[in-house]
C-alpha positions as CSV (number, residue, x, y, z in Angstrom):
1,X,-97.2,186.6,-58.0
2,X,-95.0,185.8,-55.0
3,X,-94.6,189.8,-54.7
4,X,-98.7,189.5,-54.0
5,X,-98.6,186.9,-51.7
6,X,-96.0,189.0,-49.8
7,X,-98.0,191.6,-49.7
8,X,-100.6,190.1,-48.7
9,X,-99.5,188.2,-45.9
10,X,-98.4,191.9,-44.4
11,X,-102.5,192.1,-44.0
12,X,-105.3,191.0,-41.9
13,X,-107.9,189.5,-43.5
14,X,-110.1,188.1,-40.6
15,X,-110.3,188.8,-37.3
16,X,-111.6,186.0,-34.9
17,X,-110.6,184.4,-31.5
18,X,-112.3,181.6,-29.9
19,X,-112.1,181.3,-26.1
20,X,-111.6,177.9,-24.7
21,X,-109.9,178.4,-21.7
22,X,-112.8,180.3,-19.5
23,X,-111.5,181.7,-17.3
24,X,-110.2,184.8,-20.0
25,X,-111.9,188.0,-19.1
26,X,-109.9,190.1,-21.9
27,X,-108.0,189.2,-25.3
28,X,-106.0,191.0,-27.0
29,X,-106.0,190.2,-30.8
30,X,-102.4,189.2,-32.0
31,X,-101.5,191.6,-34.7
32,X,-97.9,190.5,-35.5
33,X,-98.0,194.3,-36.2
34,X,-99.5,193.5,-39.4
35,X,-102.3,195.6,-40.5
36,X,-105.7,195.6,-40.8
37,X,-107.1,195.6,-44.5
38,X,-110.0,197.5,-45.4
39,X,-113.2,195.2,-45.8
40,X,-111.7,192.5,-43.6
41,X,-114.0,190.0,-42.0
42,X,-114.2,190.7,-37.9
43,X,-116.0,187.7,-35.9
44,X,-117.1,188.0,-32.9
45,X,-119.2,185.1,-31.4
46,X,-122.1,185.0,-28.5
47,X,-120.7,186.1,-25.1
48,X,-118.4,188.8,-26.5
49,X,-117.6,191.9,-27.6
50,X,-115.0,193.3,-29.8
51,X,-113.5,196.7,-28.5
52,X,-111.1,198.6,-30.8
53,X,-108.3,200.9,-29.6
54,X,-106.2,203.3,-31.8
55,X,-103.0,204.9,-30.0
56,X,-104.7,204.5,-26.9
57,X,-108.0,206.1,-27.6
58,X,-111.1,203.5,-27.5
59,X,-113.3,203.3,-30.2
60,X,-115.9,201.1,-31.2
61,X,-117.3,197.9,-29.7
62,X,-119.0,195.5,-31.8
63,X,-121.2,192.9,-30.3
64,X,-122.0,189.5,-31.7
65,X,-121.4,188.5,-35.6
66,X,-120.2,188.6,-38.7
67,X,-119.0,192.5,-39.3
68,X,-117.3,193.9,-42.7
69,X,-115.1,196.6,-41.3
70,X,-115.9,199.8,-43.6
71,X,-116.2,203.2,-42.3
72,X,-119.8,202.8,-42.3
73,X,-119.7,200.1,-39.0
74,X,-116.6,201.8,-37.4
75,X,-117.8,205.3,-37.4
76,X,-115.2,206.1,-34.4
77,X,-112.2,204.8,-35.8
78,X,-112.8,205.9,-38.9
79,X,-112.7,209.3,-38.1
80,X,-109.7,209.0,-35.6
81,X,-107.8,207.2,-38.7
82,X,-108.9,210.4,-40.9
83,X,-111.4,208.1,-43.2
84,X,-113.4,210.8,-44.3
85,X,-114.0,209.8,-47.9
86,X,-113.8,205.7,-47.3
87,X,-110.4,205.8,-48.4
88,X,-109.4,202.2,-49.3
89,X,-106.1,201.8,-47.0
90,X,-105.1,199.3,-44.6
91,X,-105.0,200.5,-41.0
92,X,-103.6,199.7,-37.5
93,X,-105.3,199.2,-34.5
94,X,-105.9,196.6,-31.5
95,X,-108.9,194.7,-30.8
96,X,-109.8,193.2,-27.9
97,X,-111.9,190.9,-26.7
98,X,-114.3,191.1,-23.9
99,X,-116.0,188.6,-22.2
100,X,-119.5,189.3,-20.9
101,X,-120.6,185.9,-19.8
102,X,-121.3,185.6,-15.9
103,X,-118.3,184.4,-14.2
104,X,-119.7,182.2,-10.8
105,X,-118.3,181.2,-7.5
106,X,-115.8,184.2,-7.2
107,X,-114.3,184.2,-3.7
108,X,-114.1,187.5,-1.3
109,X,-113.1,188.1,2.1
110,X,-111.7,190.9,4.8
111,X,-107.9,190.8,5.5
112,X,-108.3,192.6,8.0
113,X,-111.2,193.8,10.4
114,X,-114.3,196.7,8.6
115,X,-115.1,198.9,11.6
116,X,-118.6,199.9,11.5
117,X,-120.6,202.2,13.9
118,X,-123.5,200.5,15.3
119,X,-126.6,202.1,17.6
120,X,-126.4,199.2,20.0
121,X,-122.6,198.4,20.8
122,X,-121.0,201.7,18.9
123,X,-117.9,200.9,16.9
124,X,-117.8,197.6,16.3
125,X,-115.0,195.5,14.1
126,X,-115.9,192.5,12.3
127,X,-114.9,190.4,9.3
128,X,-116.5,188.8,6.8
129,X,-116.2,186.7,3.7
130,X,-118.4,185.2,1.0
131,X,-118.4,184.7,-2.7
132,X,-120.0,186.7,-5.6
133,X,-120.9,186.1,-9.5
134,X,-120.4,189.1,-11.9
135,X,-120.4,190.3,-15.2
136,X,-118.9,192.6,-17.5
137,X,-121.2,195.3,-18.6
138,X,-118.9,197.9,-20.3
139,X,-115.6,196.9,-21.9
140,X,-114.5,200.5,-22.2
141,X,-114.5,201.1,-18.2
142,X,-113.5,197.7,-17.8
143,X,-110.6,198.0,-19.9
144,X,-109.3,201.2,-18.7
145,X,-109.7,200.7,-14.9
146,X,-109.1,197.1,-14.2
147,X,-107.4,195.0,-17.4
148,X,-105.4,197.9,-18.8
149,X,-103.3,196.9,-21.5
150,X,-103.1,193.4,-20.7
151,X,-102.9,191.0,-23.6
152,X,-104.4,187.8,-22.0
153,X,-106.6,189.2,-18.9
154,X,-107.8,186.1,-16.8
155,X,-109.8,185.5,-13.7
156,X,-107.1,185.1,-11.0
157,X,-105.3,188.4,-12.2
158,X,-109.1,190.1,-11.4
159,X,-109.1,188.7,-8.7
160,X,-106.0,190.0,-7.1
161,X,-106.5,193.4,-8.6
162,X,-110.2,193.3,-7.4
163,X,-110.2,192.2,-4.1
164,X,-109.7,194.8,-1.8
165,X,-111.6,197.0,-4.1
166,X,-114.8,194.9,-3.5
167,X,-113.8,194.7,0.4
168,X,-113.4,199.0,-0.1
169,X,-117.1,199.4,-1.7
170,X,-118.4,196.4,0.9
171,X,-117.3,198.3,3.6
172,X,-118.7,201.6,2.3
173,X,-122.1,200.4,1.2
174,X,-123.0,198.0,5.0
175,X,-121.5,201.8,6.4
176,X,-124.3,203.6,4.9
177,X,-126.7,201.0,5.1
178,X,-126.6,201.0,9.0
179,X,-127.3,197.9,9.1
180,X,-127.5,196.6,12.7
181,X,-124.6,194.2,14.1
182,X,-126.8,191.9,15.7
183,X,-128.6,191.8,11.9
184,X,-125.3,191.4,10.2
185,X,-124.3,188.5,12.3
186,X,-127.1,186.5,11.9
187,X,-128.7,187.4,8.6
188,X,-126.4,186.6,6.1
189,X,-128.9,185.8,3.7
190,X,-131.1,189.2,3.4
191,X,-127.6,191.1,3.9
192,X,-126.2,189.9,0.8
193,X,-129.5,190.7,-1.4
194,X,-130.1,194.3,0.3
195,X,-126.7,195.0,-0.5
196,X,-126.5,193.5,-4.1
197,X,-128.0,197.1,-5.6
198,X,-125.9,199.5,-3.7
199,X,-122.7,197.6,-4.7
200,X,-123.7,197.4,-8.5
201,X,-123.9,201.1,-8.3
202,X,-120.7,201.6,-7.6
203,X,-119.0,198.8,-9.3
204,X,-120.8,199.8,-12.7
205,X,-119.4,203.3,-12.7
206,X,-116.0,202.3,-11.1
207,X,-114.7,199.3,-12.9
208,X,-117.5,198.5,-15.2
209,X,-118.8,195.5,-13.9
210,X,-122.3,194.3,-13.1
211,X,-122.7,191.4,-9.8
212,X,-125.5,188.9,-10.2
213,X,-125.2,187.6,-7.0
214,X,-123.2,188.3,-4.0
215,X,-123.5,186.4,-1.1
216,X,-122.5,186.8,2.6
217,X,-121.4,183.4,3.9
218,X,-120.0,184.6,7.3
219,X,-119.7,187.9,9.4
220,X,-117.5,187.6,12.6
221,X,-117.3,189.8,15.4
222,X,-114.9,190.4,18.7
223,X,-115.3,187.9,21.4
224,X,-116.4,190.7,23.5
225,X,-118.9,191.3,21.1
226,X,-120.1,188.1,20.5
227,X,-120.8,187.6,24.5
228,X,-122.4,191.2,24.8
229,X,-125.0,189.4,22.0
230,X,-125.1,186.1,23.9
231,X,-126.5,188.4,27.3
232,X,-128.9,190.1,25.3
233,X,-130.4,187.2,23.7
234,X,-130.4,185.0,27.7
235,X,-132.0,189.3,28.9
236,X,-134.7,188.6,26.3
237,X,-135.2,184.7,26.8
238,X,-135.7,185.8,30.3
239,X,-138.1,188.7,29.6
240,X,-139.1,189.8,33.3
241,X,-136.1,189.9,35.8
242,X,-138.1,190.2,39.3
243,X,-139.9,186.8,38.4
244,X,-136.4,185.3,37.0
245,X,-135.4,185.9,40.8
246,X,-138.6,184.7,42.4
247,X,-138.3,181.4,40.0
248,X,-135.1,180.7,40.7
249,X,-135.3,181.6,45.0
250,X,-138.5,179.3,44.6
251,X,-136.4,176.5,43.1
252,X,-133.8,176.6,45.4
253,X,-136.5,176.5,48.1
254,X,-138.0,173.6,46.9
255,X,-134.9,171.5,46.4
256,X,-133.8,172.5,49.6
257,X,-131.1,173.7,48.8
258,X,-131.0,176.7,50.5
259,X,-130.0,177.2,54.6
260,X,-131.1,180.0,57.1
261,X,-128.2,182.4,56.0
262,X,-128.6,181.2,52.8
263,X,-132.5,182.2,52.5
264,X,-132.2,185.6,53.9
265,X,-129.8,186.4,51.5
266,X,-132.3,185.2,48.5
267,X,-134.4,187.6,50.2
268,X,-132.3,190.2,50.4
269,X,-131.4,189.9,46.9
270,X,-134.9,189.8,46.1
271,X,-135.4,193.0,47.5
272,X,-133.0,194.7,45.2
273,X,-135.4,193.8,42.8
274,X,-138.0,196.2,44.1
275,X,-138.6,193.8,47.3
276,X,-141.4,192.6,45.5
277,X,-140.7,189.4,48.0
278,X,-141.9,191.8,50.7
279,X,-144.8,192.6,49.3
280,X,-146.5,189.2,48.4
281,X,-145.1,188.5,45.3
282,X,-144.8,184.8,46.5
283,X,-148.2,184.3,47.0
284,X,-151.4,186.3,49.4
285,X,-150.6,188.3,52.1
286,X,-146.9,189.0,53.5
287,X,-144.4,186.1,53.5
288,X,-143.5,184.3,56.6
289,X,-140.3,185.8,58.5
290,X,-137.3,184.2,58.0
291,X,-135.1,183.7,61.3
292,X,-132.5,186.8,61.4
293,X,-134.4,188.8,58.9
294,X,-135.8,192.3,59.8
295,X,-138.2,193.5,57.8
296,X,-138.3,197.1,56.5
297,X,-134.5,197.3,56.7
298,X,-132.4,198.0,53.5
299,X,-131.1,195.6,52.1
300,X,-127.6,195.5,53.3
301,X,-129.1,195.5,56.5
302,X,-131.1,192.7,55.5
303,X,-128.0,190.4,54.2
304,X,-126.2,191.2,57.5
305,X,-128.8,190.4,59.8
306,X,-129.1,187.3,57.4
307,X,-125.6,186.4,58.7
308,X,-125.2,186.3,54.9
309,X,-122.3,188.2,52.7
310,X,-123.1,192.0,52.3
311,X,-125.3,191.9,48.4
312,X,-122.2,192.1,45.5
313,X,-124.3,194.4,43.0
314,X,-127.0,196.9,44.0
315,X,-129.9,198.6,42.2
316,X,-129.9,202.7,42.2
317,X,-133.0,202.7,44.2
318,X,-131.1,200.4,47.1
319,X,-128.0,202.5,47.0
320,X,-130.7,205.6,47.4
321,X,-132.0,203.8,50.6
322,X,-128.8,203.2,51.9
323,X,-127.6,206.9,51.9
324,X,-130.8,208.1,52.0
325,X,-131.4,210.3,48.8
326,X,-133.7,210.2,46.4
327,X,-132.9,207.5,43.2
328,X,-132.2,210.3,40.8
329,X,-129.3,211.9,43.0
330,X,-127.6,208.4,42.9
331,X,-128.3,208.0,38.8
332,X,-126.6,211.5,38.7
333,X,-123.8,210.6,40.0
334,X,-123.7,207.1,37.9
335,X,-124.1,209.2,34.9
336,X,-120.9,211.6,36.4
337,X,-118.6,208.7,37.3
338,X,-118.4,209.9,40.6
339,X,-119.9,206.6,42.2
340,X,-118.6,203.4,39.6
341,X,-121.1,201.2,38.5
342,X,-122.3,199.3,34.9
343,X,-125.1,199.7,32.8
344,X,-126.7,196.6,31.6
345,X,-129.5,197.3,29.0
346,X,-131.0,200.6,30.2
347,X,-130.4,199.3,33.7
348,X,-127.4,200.4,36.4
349,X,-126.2,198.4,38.8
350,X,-123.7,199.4,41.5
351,X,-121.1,196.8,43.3
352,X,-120.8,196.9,46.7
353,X,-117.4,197.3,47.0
354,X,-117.9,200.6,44.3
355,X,-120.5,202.2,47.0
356,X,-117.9,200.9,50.0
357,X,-115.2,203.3,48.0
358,X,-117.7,206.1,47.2
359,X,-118.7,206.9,50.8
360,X,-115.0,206.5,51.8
361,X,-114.2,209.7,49.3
């Protein structure tokens, strides 16, 4: 009797583990390397799976329940252990685990900058960070590529192993989504669900997982960048920039702040815009001469006569009049580099000081 009780202590009977810490992703079954006997009882309870491995081969996975392992319910091992004719021996293998209940609230986040190629502002570095909820949807791909061999698998070992993997396929998938920067930095919302689907495609055949939710909480870009976007929001708010001029030269008119010299230079200014001023954009007919201001002349002309301060930036067509070309020979050499100026929107404009230096060469 006590050689029985011997023997049978060398054997599993029933197989069982029952997760209370949650935060376990993967558990492997303590053995004692004692083996399994034929017909033992193997129970595995809602939210996990049971994956069996035999000398590092994977076998079966059995979901939920009560299970009676015969060769009939492990087809896979079975035939690895050479079961052919339900031979009645005891067996060793490992059993693991899995957990496939959603794990929520999962932190991610850039170390360093993603560079990302935008139509607007080309290459443009940003970071971002957010969180994300996922589950596991294959134990076998899980297993292999992220827990390995592992005996007690938890959440903060994932997510050290994980984290620059999801930053790698983030990266990737808002690269081949193209999706705008001035869209990424103020969308955060609509980001995160467009690119749920393209992650999941590669995280379920990568590492076996599955994310329920992932969610963009911030996107930062350069300072440079960020003030590019302020501009082209204030271009926008303003919509048309010869009545931005006339609104503001009117203002100044009407608080008075604005002398003799200081009005013909307003004026000059204003005709950089197209001299719209000229032409009775204030009101009907031409407006009244301004003392010092000669009409027709170009616009530095203008300013001087003013006894204002040469105008600091210049539209092609005004650096045209001043040399006396047509407006495309001056946008050539803009687009050459030859005369030095900066595009703002689809617009050029030239300093003065850059047209000073270009008639000098």
């Amino acid at each position: 009797m006590a050689i029985m009780n011997f023997i049978n202590r060398q054997f599993i009977d029933v197989i069982e583990w029952v997760d209370d810490s949650r935060d376990t992703l993967s558990y492997r079954f303590p053995d004692d390397d004692k083996q399994i006997k034929n017909e033992a009882q193997l129970i595995v309870r809602e939210s996990q799976v049971a994956q069996f491995v035999y000398v590092g081969q994977f076998a079966d996975t059995l979901g939920p329940g009560r299970h009676t392992l015969t060769t009939e319910n492990i087809p896979i091992l079975s035939d690895l252990l050479g079961w052919k004719y339900k031979f009645q021996t005891p067996f060793k293998a490992d059993v693991y685990y899995v957990i496939t209940r959603v794990f929520t609230g999962n932190k991610w986040g850039t170390s360093n900058p993603v560079m990302m190629r935008d139509a607007d502002f080309g290459v443009v570095r940003v970071r971002a960070f957010g969180t994300y909820d996922f589950k596991i949807v294959d134990p076998v791909k899980f297993l292999k590529e992220v827990a390995g061999t592992d005996h007690h698998f938890r959440l903060d070992e994932f997510n050290d192993v994980m984290r620059s993997r999801i930053v790698s396929v983030f990266s990737e998938t808002l690269a081949k989504a193209k999706v705008p920067a001035l869209d990424v930095a103020t969308r955060y919302g609509e980001l995160g669900a467009a690119l749920l689907e393209p992650l999941n495609v590669v995280m379920r055949e990568l590492y076996g997982l599955e994310f329920t939710a992932f969610v963009v909480e911030n996107v930062s870009v350069p300072p440079e960048l960020e003030q590019a976007i302020d501009k082209r929001g204030a271009m926008t708010a303003i919509g048309d920039l010869n009545d931005f001029v006339k609104y503001n030269m009117g203002t100044a008119l009407a608080e008075g702040k604005a002398g003799a010299a200081g009005i013909g230079a307003e004026l000059a200014a204003g005709l950089a815009m197209g001299q719209s001023m000229l032409q009775g954009g204030m009101g009907v007919g031409a407006p009244p001469a301004q003392p010092g201001f000669v009409p027709g002349a170009t616009a530095p002309a203008a300013a001087a006569a003013a006894g204002a301060a040469p105008i600091a930036l210049m539209t092609p067509e005004q650096v045209a009049e001043a040399l006396g070309v047509a407006p495309g020979d001056v946008l050539q050499e803009l687009e050459a580099g030859t005369l030095k100026g900066r595009k703002i929107g689809s617009q050029w404009r030239v300093p003065r000081a850059a047209l000073d230096e270009f008639l000098k060469g």
